[in-house]
C-alpha positions as CSV (number, residue, x, y, z in Angstrom):
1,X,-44.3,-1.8,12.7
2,X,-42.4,-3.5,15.2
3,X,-40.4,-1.2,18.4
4,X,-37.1,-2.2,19.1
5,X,-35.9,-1.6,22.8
6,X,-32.6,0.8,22.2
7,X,-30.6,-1.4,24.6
8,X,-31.3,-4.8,22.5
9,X,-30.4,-2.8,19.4
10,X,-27.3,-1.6,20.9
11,X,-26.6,-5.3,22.1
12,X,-27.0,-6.5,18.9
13,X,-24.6,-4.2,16.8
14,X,-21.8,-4.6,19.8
15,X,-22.1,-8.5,18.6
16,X,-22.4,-7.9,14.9
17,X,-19.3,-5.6,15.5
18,X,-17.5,-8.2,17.1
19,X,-18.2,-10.6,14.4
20,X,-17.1,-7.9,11.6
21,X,-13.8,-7.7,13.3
22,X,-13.1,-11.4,13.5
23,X,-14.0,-11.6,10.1
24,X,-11.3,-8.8,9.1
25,X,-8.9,-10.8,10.7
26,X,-8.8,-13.6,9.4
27,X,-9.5,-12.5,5.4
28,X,-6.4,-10.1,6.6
29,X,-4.4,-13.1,7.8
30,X,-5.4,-15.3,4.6
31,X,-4.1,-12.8,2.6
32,X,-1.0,-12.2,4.1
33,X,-0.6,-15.7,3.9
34,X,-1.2,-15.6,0.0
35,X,0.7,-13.0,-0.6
36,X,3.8,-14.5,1.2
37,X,3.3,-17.6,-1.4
38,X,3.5,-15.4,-4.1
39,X,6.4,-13.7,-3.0
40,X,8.1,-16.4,-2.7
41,X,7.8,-17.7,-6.2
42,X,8.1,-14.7,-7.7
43,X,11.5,-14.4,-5.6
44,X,12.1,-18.2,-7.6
45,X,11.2,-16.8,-10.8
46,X,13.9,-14.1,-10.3
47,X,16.7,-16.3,-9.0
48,X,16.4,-19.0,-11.9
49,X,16.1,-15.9,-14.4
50,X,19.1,-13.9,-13.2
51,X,21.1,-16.9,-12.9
52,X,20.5,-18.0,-16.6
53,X,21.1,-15.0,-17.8
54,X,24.3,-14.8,-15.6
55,X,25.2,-18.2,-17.4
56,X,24.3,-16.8,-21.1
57,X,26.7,-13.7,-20.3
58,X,29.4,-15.8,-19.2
59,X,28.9,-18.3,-21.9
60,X,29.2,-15.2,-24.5
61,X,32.4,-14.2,-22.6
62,X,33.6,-17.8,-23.0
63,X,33.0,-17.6,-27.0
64,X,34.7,-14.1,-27.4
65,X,37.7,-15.7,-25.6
66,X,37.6,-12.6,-23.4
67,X,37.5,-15.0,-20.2
């Protein structure tokens, strides 16, 4: 069984913490990243469905010779 000197073990989990926390970062910034993709083609999705069915009721409105 092998003694570790407390100072080396508290060197070496100040590092690894280090390390955890740049990783955070950047999977945190990755995924804000993805998720402002998505949002925008979601936001698309909406625009091109609204504005057909904007188009479909104003056809209709067209045919019924209300407008």
């Amino acid at each position: 069984m092998a003694y570790v000197d407390p100072k080396d073990y508290s060197a070496a989990i100040k590092k690894v913490d280090q390390i955890e926390e740049k990783v955070e970062f950047v999977a945190a910034e990755i995924q804000q990243s993805e998720g402002l993709h998505l949002g925008r083609e979601v936001g698309i999705l909406y625009g091109f469905l609204f504005g057909a069915l904007i188009y479909v009721a104003y056809s209709l409105l067209v045919v019924l010779g209300i407008i």
